[in-house]
N, C-alpha and C positions, 0 to 999 in steps of 0.2 A: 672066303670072305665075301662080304655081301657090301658093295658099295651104299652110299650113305646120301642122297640127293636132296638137300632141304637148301629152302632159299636163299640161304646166305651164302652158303659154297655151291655152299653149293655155291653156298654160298659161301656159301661161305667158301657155297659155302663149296663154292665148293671150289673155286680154285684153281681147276686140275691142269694138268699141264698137256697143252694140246696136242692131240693125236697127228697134226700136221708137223709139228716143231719135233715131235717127239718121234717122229715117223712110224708109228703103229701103224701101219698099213691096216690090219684086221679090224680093227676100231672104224678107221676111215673107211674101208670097203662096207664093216656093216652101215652104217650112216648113210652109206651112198645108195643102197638096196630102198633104204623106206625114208618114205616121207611124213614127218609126224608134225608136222604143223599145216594147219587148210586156211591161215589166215593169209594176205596179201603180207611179201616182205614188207612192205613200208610200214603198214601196220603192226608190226611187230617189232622190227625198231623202236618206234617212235613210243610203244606201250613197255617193252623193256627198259629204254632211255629213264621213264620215268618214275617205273615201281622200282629200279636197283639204283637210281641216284639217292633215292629216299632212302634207304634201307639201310640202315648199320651196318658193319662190317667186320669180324672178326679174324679174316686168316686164316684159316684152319683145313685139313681136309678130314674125314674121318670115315671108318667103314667099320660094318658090325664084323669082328671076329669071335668066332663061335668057340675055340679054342682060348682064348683070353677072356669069352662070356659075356663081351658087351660091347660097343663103341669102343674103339678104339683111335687115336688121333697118325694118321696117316703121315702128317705133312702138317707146320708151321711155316709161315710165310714168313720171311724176313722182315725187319723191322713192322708188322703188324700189331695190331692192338693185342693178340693172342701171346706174340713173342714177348714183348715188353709187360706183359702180365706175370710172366712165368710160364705158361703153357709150354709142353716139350714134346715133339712126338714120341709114340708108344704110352702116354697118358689115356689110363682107361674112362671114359667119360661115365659118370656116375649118375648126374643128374644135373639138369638146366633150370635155375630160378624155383628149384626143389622140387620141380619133376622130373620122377624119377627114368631112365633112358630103359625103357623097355617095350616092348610092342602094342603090349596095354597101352601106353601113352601116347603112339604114334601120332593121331591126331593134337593133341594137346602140345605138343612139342613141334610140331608143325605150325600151328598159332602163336606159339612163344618165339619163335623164328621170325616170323612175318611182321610182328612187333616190333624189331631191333630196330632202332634209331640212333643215328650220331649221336653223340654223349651220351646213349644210356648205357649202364651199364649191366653185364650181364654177369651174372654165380655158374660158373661151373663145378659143380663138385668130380673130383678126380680120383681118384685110386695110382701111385707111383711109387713102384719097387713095396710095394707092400704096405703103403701108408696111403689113408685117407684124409684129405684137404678140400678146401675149396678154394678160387681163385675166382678175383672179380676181374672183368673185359671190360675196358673202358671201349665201346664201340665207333668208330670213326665212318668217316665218309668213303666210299669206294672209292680204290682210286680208278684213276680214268681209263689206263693202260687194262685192269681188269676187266672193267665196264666194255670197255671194244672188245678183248677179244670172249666176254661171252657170247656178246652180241655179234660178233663175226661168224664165232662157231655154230651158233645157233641159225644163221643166215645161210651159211654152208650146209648142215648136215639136216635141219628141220624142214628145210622148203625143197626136197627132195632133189633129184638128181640133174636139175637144168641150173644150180648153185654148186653142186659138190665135184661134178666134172670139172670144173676152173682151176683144179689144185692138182690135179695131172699134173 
């Protein structure tokens, strides 16, 4: 399976549950090897602060599984705009606002991510247990708890190893 990294887990979208809390070691040691952000931390704070406050939010995690043939939903967050929608994990993800989830679209779906705003809402079309639906995302405001710890993780593991040593 090929993890699923778009702005909202990443957003949405992406949610994941931290390699610290979760004690992956392997995760956490790769992170700590590279450094992949060359901005100053303050600046990166303060520039995530305010592209993921804006940002809609739906809950979700999702990764392409090649065996299932497309998106797949990994992870529903509790009480999220995604749960209260219907969404369930193992919902095969079909298509976003009728683009369709396939590699041809990457970019396009990439844009349609970056879009999400509070109240709007978003169509996901699904595939579950063998039936095709669509399900509309009323999209909410991030909450805050998620907002820190992306922005934590990303403080630890992007501005290379004079942040990721403190978790020893």
């Amino acid at each position: 399976m090929r993890k699923i990294w778009l702005p909202l887990m990443t957003a949405t979208a992406l949610l994941v549950t931290s390699p610290l809390l979760a004690g992956d070691e392997d995760k956490h040691d790769k992170h700590k090897e590279k450094k992949y952000c060359s901005n100053e931390v303050e600046d990166c704070v303060k520039a995530m602060k305010e592209k993921f406050s804006q940002r809609g939010w739906v809950g979700i995690n999702m990764e392409t599984d090649e065996e299932a043939g497309g998106v797949v939903l990994t992870w529903v967050a509790p009480d999220s705009p995604a749960q209260e929608a219907g969404l369930e994990k193992g919902d095969l993800l079909t298509s976003l606002n009728g683009i369709p989830y396939d590699e041809a679209n990457e970019e396009q779906l990439k844009k349609e991510y970056e879009s999400f705003r509070p109240g709007k809402t978003a169509n996901f079309g699904i595939e579950r247990a063998g039936e095709s639906m669509e399900i509309s995302v009323q999209l909410a405001q991030m909450p805050q708890e998620i907002l820190a710890k992306w922005i934590g993780e990303h403080v630890l593991y992007g501005h290379g190893e004079e942040y990721a040593e403190h978790v020893d």
